[in-house]
C-alpha positions as CSV (number, residue, x, y, z in Angstrom):
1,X,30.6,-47.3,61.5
2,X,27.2,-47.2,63.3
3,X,28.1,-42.9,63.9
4,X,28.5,-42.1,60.3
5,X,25.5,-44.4,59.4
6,X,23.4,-42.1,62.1
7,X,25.1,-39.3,60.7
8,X,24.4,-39.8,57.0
9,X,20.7,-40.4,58.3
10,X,20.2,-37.3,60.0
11,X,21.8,-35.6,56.6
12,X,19.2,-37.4,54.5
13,X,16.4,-36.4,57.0
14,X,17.2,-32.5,56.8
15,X,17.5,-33.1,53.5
16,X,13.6,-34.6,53.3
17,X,12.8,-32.0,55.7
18,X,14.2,-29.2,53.4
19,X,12.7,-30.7,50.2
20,X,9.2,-31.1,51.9
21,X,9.4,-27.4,52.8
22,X,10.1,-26.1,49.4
23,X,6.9,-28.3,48.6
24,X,5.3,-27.0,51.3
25,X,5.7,-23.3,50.4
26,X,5.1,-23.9,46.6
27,X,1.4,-25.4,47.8
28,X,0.6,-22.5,49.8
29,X,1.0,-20.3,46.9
30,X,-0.9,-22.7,44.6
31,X,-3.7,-23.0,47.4
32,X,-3.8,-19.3,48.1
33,X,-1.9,-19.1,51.3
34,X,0.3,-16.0,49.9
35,X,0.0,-14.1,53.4
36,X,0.7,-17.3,55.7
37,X,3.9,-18.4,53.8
38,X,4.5,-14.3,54.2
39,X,4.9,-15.1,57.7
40,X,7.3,-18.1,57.5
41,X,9.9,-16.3,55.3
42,X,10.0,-13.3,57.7
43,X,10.4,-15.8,60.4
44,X,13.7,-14.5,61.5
45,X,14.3,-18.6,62.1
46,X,13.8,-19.7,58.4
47,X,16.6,-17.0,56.7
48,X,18.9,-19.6,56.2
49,X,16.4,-22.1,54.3
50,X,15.1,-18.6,52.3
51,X,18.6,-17.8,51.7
52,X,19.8,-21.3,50.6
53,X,16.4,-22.8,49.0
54,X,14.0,-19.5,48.8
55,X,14.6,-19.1,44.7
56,X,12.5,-22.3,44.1
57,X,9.8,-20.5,44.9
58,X,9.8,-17.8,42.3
59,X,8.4,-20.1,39.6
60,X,4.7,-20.6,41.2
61,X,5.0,-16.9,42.8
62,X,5.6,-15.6,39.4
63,X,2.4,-17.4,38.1
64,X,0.1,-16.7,41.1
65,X,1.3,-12.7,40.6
66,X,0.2,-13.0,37.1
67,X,-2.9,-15.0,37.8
68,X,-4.3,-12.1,40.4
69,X,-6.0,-9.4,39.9
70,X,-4.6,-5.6,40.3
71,X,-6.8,-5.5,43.7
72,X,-6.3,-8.7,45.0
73,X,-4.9,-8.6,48.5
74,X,-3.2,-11.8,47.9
75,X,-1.0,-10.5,45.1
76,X,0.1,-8.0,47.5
77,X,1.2,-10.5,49.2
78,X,3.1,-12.4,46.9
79,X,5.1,-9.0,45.8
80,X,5.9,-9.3,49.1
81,X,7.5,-12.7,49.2
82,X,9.0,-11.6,46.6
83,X,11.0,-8.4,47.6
84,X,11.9,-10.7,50.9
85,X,13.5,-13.4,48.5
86,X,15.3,-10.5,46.4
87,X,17.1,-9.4,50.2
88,X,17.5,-12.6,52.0
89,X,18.1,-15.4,48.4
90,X,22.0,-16.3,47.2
91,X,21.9,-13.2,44.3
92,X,23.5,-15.9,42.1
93,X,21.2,-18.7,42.8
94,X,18.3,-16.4,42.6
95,X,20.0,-14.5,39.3
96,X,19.7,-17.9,37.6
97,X,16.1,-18.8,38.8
98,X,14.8,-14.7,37.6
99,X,16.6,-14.9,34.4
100,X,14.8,-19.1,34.1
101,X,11.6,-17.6,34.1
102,X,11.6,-14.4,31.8
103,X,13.5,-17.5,29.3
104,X,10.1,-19.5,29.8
105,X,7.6,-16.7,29.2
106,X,5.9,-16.1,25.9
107,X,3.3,-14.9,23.9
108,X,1.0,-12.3,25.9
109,X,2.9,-13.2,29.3
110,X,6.2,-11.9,27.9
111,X,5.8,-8.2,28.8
112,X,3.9,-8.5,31.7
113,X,6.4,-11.0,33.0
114,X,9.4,-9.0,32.2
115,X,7.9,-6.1,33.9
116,X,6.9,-7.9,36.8
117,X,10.8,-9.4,37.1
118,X,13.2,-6.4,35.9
119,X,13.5,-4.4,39.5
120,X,14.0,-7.7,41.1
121,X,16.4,-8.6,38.7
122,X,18.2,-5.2,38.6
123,X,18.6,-5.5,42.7
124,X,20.1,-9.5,42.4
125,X,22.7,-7.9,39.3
126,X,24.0,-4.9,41.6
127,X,24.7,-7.7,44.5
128,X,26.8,-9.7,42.1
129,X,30.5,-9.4,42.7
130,X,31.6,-12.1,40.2
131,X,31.4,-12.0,36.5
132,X,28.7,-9.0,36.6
133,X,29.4,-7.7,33.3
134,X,28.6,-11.5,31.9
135,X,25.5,-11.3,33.8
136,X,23.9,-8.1,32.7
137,X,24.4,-9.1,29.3
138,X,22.9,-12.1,29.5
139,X,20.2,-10.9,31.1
140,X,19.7,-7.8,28.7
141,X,20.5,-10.8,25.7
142,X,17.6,-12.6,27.3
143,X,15.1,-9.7,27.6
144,X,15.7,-8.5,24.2
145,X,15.6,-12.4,22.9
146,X,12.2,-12.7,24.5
147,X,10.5,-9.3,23.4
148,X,11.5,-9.3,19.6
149,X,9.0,-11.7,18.8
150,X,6.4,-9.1,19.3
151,X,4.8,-7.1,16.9
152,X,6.2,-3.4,17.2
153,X,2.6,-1.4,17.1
154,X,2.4,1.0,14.5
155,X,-0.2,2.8,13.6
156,X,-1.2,5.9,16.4
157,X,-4.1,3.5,17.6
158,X,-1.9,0.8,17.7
159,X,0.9,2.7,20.0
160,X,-2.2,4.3,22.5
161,X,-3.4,0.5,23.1
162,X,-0.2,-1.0,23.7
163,X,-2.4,-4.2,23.4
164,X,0.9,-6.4,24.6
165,X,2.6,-4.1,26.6
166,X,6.0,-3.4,24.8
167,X,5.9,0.2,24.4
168,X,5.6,0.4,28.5
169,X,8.5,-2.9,28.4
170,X,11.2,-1.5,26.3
171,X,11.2,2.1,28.0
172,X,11.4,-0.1,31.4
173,X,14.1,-2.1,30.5
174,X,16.2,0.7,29.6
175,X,15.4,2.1,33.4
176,X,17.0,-1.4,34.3
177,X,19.9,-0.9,32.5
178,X,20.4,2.8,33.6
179,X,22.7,1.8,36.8
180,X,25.1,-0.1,34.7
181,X,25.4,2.8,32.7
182,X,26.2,5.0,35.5
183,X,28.8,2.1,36.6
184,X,30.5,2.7,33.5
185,X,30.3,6.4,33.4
186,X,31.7,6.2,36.6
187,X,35.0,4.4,35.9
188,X,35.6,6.4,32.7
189,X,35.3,8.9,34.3
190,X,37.8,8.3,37.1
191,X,40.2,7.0,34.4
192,X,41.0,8.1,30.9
193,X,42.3,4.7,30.5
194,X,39.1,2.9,30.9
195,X,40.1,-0.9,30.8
196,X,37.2,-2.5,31.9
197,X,35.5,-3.1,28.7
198,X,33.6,-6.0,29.4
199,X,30.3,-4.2,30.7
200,X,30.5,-1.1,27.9
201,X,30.8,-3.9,25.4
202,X,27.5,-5.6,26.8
203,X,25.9,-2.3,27.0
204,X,26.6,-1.7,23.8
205,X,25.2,-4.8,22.3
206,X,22.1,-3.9,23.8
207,X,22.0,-1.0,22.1
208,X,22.6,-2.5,18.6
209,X,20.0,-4.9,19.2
210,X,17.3,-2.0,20.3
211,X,18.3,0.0,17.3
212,X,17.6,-3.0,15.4
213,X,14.1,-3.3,17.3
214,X,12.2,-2.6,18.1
215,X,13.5,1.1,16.4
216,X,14.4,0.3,12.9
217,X,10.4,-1.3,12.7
218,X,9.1,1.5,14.7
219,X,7.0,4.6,13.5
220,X,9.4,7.2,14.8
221,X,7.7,10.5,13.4
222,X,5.6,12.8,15.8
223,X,1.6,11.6,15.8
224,X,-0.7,14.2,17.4
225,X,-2.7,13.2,20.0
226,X,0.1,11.5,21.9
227,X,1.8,13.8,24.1
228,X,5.1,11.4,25.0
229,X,5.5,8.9,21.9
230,X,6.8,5.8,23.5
231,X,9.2,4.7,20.9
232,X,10.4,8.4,20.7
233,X,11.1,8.2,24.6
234,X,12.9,4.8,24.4
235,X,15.4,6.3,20.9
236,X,16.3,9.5,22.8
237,X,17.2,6.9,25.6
238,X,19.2,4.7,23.5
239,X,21.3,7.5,22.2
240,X,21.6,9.1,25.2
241,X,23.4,6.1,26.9
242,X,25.5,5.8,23.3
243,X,27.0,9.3,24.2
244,X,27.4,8.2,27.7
245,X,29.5,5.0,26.8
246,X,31.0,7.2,24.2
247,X,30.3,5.4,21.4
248,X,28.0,7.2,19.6
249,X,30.1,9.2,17.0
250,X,32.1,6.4,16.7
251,X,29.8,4.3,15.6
252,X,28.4,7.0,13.6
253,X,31.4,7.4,11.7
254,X,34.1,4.5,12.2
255,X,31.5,1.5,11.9
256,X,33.2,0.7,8.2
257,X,36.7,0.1,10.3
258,X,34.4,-2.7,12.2
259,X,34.3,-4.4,15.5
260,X,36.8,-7.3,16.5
261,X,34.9,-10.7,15.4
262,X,33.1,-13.3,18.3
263,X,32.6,-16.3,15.8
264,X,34.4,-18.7,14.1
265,X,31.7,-19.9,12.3
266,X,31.5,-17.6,9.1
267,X,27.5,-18.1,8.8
268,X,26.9,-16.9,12.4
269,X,29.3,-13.7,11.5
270,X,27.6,-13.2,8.1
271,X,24.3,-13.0,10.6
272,X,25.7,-10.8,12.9
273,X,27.0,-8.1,10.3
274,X,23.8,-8.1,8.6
275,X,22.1,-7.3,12.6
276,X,24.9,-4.9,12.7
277,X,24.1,-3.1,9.6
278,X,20.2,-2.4,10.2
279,X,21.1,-1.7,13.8
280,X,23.9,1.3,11.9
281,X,21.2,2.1,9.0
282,X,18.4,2.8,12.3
283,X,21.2,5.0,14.0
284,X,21.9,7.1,11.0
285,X,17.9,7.7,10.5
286,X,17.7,8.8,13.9
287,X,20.2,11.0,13.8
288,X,19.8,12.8,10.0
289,X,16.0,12.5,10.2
290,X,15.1,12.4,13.9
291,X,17.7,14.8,14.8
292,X,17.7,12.7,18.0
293,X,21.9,13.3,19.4
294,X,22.5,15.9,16.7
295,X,23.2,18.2,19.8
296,X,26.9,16.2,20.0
297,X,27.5,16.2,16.3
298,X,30.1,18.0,15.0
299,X,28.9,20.5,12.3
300,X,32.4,20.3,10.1
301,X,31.2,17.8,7.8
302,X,30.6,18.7,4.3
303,X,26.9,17.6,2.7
304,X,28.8,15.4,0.2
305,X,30.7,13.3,3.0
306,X,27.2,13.1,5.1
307,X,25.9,11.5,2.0
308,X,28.8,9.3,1.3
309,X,28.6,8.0,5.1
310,X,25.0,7.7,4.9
311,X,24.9,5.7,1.5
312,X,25.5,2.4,3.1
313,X,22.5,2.8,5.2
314,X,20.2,4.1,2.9
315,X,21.5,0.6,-0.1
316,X,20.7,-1.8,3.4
317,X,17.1,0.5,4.2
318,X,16.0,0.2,0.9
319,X,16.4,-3.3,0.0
320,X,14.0,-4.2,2.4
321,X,10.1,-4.8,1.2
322,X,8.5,-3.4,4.8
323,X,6.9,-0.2,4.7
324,X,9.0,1.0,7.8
325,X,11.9,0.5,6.6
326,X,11.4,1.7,3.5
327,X,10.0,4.7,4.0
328,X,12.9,5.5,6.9
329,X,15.6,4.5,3.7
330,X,13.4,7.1,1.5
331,X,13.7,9.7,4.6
332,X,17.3,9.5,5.1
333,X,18.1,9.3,1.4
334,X,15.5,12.4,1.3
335,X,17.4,14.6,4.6
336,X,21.3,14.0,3.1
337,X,20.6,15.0,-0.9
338,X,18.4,18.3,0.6
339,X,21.6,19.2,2.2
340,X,23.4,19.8,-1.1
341,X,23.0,22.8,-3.7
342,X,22.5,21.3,-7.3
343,X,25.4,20.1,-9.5
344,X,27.4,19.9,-6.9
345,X,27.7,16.4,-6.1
346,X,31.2,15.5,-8.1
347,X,30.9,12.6,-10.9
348,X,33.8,10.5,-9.2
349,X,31.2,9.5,-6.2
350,X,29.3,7.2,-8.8
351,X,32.9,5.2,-8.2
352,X,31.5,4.3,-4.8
353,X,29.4,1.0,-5.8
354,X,26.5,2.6,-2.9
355,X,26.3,5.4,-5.5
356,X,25.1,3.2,-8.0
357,X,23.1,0.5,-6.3
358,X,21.1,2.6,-4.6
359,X,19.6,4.3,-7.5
360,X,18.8,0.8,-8.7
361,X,17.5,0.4,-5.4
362,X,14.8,3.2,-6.0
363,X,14.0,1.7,-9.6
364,X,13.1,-1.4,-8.1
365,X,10.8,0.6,-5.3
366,X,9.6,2.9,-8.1
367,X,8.6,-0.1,-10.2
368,X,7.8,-2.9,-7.4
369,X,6.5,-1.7,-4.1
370,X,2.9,-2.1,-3.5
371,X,2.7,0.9,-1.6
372,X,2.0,4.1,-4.0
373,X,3.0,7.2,-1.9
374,X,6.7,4.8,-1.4
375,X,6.8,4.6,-5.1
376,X,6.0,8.1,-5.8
377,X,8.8,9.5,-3.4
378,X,11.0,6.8,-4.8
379,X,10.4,8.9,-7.8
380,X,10.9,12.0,-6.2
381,X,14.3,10.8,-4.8
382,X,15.8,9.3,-8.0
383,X,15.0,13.3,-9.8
384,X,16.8,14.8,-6.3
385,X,19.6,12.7,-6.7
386,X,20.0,13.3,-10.4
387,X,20.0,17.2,-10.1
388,X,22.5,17.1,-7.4
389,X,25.1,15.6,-9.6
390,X,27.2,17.4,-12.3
391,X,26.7,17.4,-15.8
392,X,29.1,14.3,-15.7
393,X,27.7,12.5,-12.9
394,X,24.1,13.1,-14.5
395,X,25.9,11.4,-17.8
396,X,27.0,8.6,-16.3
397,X,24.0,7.9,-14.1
398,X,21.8,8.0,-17.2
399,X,23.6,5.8,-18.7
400,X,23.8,3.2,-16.5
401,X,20.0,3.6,-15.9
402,X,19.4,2.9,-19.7
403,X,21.7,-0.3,-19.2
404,X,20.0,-1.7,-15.9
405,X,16.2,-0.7,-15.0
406,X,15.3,-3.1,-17.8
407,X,11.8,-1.3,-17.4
408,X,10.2,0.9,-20.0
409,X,8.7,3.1,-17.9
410,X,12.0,4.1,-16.0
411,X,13.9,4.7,-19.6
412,X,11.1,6.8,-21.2
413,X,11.6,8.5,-18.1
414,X,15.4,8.7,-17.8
415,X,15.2,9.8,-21.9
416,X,13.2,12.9,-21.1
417,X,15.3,13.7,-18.3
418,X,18.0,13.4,-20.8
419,X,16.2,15.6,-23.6
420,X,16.3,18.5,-20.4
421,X,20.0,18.6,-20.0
422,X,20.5,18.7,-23.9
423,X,17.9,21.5,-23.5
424,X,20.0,23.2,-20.9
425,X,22.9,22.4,-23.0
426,X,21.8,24.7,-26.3
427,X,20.0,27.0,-24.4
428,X,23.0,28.2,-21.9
429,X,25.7,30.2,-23.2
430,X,28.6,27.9,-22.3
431,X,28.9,24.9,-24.3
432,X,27.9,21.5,-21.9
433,X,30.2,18.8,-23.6
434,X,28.6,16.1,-22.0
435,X,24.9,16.6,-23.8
436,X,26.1,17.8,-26.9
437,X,28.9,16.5,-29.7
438,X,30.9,12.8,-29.6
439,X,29.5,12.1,-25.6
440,X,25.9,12.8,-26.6
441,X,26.1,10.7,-29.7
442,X,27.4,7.9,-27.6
443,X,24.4,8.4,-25.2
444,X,21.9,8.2,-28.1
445,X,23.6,5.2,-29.2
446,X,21.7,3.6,-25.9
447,X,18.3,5.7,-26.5
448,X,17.3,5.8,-30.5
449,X,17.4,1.7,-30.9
450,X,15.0,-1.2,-30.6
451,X,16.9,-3.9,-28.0
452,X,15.2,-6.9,-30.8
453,X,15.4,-4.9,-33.6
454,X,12.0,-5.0,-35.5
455,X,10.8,-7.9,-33.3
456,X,10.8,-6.0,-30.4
457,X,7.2,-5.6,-28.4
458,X,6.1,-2.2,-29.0
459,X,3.5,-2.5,-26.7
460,X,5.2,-3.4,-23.6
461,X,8.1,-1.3,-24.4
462,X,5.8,1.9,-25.8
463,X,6.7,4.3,-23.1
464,X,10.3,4.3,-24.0
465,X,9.7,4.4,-27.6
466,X,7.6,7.4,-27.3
467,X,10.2,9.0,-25.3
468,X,12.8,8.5,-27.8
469,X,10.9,10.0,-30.5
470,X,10.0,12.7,-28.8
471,X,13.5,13.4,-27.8
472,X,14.6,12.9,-32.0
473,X,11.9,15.4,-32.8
474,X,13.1,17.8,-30.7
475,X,16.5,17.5,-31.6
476,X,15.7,17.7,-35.2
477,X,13.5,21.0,-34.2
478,X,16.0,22.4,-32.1
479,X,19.5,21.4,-33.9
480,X,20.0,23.0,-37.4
481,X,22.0,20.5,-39.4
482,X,24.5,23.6,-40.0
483,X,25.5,24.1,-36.2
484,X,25.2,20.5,-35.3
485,X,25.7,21.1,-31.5
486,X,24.2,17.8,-30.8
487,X,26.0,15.5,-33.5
488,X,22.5,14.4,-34.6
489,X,22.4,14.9,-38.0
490,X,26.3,13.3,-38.0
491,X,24.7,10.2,-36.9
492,X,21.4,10.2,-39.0
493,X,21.9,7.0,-41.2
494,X,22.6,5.1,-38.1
495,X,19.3,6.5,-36.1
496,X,17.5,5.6,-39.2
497,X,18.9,2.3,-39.8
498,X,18.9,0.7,-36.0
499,X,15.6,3.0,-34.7
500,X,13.4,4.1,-37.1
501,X,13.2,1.5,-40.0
502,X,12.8,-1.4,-37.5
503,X,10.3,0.8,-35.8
504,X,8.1,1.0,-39.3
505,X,8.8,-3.0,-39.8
506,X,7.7,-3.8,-36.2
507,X,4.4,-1.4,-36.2
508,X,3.7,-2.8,-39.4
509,X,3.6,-6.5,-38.1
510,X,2.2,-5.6,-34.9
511,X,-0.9,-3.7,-36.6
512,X,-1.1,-6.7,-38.5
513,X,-1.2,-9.0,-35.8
514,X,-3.6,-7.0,-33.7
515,X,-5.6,-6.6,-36.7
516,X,-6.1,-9.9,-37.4
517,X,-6.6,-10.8,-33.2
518,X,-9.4,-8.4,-33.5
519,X,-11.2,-10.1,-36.8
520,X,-10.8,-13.7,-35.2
521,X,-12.3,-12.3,-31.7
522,X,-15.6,-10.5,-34.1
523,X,-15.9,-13.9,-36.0
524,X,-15.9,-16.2,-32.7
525,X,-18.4,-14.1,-31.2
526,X,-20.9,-14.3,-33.8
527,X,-20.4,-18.2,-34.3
528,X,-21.0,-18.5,-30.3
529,X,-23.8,-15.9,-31.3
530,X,-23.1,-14.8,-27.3
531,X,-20.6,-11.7,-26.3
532,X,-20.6,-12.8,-22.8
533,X,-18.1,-15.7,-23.6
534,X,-15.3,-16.2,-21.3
535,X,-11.9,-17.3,-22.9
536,X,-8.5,-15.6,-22.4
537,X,-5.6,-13.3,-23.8
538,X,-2.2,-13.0,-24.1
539,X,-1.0,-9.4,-24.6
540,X,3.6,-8.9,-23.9
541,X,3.9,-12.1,-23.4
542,X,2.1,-12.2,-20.1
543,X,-1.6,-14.1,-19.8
544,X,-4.1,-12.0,-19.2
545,X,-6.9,-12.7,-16.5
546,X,-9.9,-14.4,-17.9
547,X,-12.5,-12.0,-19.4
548,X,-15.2,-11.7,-21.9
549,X,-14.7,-11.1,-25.7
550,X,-16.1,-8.1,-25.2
551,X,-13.5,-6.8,-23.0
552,X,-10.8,-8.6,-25.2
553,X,-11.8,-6.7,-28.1
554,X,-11.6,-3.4,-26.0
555,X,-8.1,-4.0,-25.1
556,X,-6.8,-5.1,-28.6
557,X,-8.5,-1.4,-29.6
558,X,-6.5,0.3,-27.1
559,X,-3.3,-1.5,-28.1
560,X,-3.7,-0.3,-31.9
561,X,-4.3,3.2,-30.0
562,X,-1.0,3.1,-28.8
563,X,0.6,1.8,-32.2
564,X,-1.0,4.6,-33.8
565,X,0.1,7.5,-31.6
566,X,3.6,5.8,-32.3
567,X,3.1,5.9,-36.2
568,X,2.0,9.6,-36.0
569,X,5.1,10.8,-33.9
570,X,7.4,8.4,-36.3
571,X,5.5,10.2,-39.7
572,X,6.1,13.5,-38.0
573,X,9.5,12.9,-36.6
574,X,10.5,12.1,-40.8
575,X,8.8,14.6,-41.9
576,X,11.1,17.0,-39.7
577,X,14.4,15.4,-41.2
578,X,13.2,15.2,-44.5
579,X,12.3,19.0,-44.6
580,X,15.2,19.9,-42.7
581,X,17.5,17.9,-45.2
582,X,16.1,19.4,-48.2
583,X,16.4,23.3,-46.9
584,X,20.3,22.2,-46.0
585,X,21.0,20.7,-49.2
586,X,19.0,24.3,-51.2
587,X,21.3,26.2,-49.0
588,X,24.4,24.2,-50.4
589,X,23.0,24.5,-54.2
């Protein structure tokens, strides 16, 4: 009894005597003793205390290499303790204590800390014999969990400063992944049956979550003045160990088969297919816009199948609100229509439900974004996609823009797009079925009303009005009621009774209204004797911001404007028909 009792003393001693040497070394870092603790770990009598207890130390080495200066002989040294611990520490012991502290980092420390800990790292993984694969992705989960915080630098000046670090960090950490890669080009390529998936799979994760960021928030496009763009650099990577995996075309082309499912939970899988589909949406833009891989793509693909693979990406681009993203949506959008000739694109693609939200998509952009020169190519793509279609497909597309944009602007728009096909239509020498006869009356069922009768607000819905008139007087110009290509003069009663006697109702009342708005304003501002009066106005509905009667008069003018531009295209337009009607009915007599 008295030997083990000596014995579990001495284990308890050696046990103090360990603990008080850990201590010992982590205050001899903290006091600045970097170069004598040098010493004791290369003491060839301590390896088996470095190798059994050395990690602990990484922790205050970590914050004393940080803390020191560039020049500062005593950081030296602690780069030097810490390439000894990397060669003499238990990998996994030391594995765990690397990946505790890149976990604890943040803010400004995150890049410089990575940095500092991704060789060392990178050494300690290639040691591993057990559960490798799990390691790496872990510690390429961890990086990537730690860096997406940070902004992605944007603009060129942004980029050059690289105030945090991340540009330099991502292209780093891809460096740190490289020998994996090579592991599993290796085994592929001594085996056509590949069956270690575990370390492709986590390799490939880390590519999904790159594409994701810092790429799909990146500004990709080439910006003189910076002769190696870092983000550039770090894509081309990216795609270069897809190919080497060989997963890029498969992932190009077979992502709507899916990957096999890690969570039970449906909210965690609804997460990770929404990560999956920006991380496919950044891939397809840096292949279609970038070009970055497009040496390995096979050019047998017809434009309309490009665009049908690509639609997907371009619906989950454009229904986000940043700039980026947007504008990389816009781009890819913009690189698959340029591919096709016009009226080529077959009407039974507006089947796919991407064919039609995505147009949607741009009206919302179009009408929305804050950002002009995204709502002017918005524009631009919606009259691309349009001419690409055939007369069918343009049909169909119109009128489910009539039925859904529920903006004015966009249907006076799509009406004077339509007015060009029916243009096209009487002007070419084969008959276009769709813009003339039974189909064309069904369109102008959806153009040549009011949607509240004669209550409707002209004002707010004036552009579309406009439109429509403009497109009845030119049918009415161009259709002689003899040849009635377009079936207008067919359908004349019915224009007359759901367009343009509700129209002459509604003008009537609004005139009134406005009329009457404008007399109370005068009258208030010579009782308050004082024109600088603050009060407010409600024009569509919508309050206006406060302003001075003055103003408020100025803007009841320019609604009354508008009502009488309207009246003078509505005289004019009835004038046409009832012209045109009398010369048909002398012809008859």
């Amino acid at each position: 009894m008295p030997e083990e009792q000596s014995q579990t003393t001495m284990a308890v001693d050696e046990l103090q005597a360990i603990i008080q040497r850990c201590v010992a070394g982590q205050k001899c870092l903290e006091d600045g003793y970097a170069a004598q603790l040098l010493e004791v770990i290369q003491n060839e009598k301590n390896k088996v205390i470095i190798k059994n207890m050395g990690w602990n130390l990484i922790s205050p080495l970590v914050r004393c290499i940080l803390a020191y200066k560039q020049e500062d002989d005593k950081r030296e040294h602690c780069l030097k303790i810490l390439d000894q611990l990397v060669q003499l520490c238990n990998p996994k012991e030391l594995f765990l204590g690397l990946l505790e502290q890149i976990e604890q980092t943040s803010g400004e420390q995150v890049c410089p800390t990575v940095m500092l800990l991704l060789q060392p790292l990178q050494t300690v993984l290639l040691k591993l014999q057990n559960k490798k694969a799990y390691s790496v992705g872990l510690s390429l989960a961890m990086i990537m969990n730690q860096l997406t915080p940070l902004p992605v630098p944007y603009t060129k000046q942004q980029i050059q400063e690289d105030k945090l670090g991340l540009c330099q960090c991502c292209n780093a950490v891809v460096d740190f992944a490289k020998p994996f890669v090579n592991e599993v080009v290796k085994n592929m390529e001594k085996s056509s049956e590949y069956n270690d998936m575990e370390l492709k799979e986590e390799l490939l994760k880390f590519c999904m979550k790159s594409l994701k960021y810092p790429l799909l928030t990146a500004q990709l496009e080439q910006l003189e003045g910076i002769e190696e763009h870092p983000f550039r650099h770090f894509a081309t990577e990216i795609i270069d160990i897809l190919q080497d995996i060989r997963e890029l075309m498969p992932l190009v082309f077979l992502h709507h088969k899916g990957r096999r499912s890690y969570w039970e939970n449906q909210e965690f899988e609804d997460i990770e297919q929404k990560n999956s589909a920006d991380s496919l949406a950044c891939l397809s833009y840096l292949m279609f816009v970038q070009h970055f891989g497009i040496n390995c793509f096979p050019m047998v693909f017809s434009p309309s199948y490009l665009l049908q693979c690509n639609m997907t990406h371009i619906e989950v681009l454009l229904k986000r609100t940043e700039e980026s993203m947007l504008s990389k949506g816009l781009d890819l959008f913009e690189s698959c229509l340029l591919r096709m000739e016009d009226n080529s694109l077959l009407h039974q693609y507006l089947e796919f439900r991407d064919f039609i939200n995505v147009p949607q998509d741009l009206v919302k952009v179009m009408t929305l974004c804050p950002i002009e020169h995204l709502r002017k190519k918005s524009l631009n793509m919606l009259q691309l996609f349009i001419d690409k279609f055939d007369a069918e497909g343009k049909y169909t597309l119109f009128r489910c823009l009539l039925k859904t944009s529920n903006h004015a602007g966009v249907e006076g728009y799509i009406i004077q797009k339509i007015k060009d096909q029916i243009h096209l239509s009487l002007t070419k020498a084969h008959d276009n079925v769709w813009f003339t006869g039974h189909h064309l009356i069904s369109l102008l069922d959806l153009v040549l009303f009011l949607p509240e009768g004669a209550e409707t607000d002209l004002l707010q819905n004036s552009d579309r009005i406009m439109a429509s008139l403009n497109l009845l007087r030119y049918l009415v110009i161009k259709d002689c009621e003899s040849d009635n290509q377009t079936g207008v003069w067919t359908t004349l009663a019915k224009i007359e009774k759901n367009f343009l006697k509700p129209l002459h109702v509604g003008l009537n009342m609004s005139k009134a209204h406005y009329e009457a708005e404008i007399k109370n304003k005068r009258e208030n501002r010579r009782e308050a004797n004082n024109s600088n009066t603050v009060c407010s106005l409600t024009v569509s509905e919508e309050k206006m911001p406060a302003m001075t009667t003055e103003i408020q008069l100025q803007v009841l003018h320019s609604a009354l404007f508008t009502f009488d531009l309207i009246e003078s295209v509505l005289a004019r337009v009835e004038e046409l028909i009832e012209v045109k009607v009398k010369a048909a009915m002398d012809e008859n007599i």
